[in-house]
N, C-alpha and C positions, 0 to 999 in steps of 0.2 A: 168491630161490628159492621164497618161499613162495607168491606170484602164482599160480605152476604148479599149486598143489593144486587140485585138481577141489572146485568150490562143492559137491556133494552129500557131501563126506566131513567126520566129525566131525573136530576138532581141540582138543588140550586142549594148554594150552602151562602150562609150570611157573617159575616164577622166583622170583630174591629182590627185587625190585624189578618190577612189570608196566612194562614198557616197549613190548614187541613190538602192532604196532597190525595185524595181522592183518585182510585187507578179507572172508575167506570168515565166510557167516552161520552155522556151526555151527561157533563157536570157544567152547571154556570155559576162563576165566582164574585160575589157581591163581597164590596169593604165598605164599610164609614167613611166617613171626608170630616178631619175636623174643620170648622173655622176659618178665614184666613183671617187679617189681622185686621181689616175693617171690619169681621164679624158677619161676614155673608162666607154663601157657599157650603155651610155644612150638610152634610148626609145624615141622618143620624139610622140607627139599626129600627127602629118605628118604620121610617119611610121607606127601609128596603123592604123591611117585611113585607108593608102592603104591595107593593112592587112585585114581589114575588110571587103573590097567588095570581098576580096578571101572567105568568109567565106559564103556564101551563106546567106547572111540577106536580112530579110522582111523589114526592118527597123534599122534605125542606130541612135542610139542615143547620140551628144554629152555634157558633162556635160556643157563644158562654150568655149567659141571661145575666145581667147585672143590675139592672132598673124595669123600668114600666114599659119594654119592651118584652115583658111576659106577659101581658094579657094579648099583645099579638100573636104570641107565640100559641097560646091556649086556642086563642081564633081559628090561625093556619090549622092546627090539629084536631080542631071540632069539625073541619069544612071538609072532611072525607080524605085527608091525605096523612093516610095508614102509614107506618112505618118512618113518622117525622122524628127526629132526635135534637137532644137541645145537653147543654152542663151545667151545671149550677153548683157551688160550692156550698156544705151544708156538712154539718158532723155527724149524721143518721140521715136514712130514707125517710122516716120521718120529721126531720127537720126542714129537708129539702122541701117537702109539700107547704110549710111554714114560709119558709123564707120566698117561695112562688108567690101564694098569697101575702105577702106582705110586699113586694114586688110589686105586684097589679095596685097593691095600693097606694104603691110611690107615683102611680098616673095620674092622681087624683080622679078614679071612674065615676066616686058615687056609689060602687057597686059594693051591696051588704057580702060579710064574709061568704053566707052559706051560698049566695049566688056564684060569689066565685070557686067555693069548692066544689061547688056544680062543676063548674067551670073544668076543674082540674079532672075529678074524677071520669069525666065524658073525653078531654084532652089525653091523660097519662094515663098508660099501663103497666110498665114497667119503668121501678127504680133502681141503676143499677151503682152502689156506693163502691168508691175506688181509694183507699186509704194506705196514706204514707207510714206504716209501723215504725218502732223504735229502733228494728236490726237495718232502717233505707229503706228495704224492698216494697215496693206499691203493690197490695194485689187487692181483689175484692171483695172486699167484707161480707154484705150483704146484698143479696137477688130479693127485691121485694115488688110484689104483687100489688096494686091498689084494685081493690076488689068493689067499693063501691059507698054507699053512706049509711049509717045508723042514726036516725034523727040528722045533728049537724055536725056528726065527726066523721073525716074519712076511714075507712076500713080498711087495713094492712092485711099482706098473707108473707111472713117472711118465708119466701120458698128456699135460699140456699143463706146459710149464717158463717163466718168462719170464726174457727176457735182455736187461741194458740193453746196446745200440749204440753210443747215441750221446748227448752233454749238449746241449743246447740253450745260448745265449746268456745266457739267463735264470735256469738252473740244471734247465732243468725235462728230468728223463730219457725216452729213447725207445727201445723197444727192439720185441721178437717175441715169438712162443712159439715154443720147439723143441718139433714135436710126438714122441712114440714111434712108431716103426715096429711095436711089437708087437699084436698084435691085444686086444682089450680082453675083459677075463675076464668082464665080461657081456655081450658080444656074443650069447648064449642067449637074455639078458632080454629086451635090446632087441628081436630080432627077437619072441621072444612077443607084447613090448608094442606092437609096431609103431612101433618110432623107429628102427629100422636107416637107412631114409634122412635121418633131421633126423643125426645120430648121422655120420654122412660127412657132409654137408655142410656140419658145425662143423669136421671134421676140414679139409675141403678148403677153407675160411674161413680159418683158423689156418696152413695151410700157402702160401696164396698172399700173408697177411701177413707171412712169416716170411722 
């Protein structure tokens, strides 16, 4: 996904390990510091983060969310910086929204659930699940929309689902995507950004494989 960034936007990526090898030329590389042994000196992913929106970025990329360094992340992503990406390990899109919120609550904020899923639904728009199947192969399950809130549940659009058919001889699985029939809660965006046509004809791809 990262490919797609347009080479003139800044990008600042955050991790506890740099691993992400990013080809656009205005990439800045933040790591963690653990520790030393008198217990001074750490960095922790909090302090880059706020560091980061000091840096003027187009985009913030974190390698993986693991504690209460997702209510920064939700911050950076409410503050106007479109196209931020983060990973969170979670067994459904729907889970992932779970384990966010429960995340911001390992900070101790104070902050009631619905605030946070405020929080989410204004941060995220797209969840994209990437699962390890039984035959090895990683591919991705499910393309889910977060659409918005009903009272204090967040509202899902599962736009692309995959379904295995059939095993191969070998073990190896084959399956489709069931697309959604419902129309996509940013269908607004797309047309502003002018991808309405790429935008159908993933949809109409997806459906003739299906």
């Amino acid at each position: 996904m990262s490919r797609l960034i347009d080479a003139t936007e800044r990008v600042i990526t955050v991790e506890d390990a740099a691993e992400l090898q990013l080809q656009q030329p205005h990439v800045v590389r933040m790591e963690t510091r653990p520790a030393n042994l008198e217990g001074r000196g750490e960095v922790s992913q909090r302090e880059l983060m706020r560091n980061a929106l000091r840096m003027r970025p187009d985009r913030i990329i974190i390698g993986e969310c693991r504690g209460a360094e997702a209510f920064d992340m939700l911050q950076a992503m409410n503050t106007g910086h479109d196209g931020s990406m983060s990973t969170v390990h979670a067994n459904s899109t729907r889970d992932a929204l779970t384990r966010i919120e429960n995340m911001v609550q390992m900070g101790n904020m104070g902050l009631p659930s619905p605030a946070i899923r405020t929080q989410i639904v204004g941060a995220v728009d797209v969840i994209v699940q990437v699962e390890r199947q039984r035959d090895g192969g990683r591919r991705i399950t499910q393309v889910t929309e977060v659409c918005g809130m009903e009272g204090e549940t967040i509202t899902l659009n599962d736009v692309f689902q995959f379904e295995v058919r059939s095993e191969g001889k070998d073990g190896r699985l084959y399956g489709g995507y069931k697309v959604s029939r419902v129309p996509p809660a940013c269908q607004r965006q797309l047309v502003n950004f002018g991808l309405e046509a790429e935008w159908y004809a993933i949809l109409d791809s997806a459906l003739a494989t299906s």
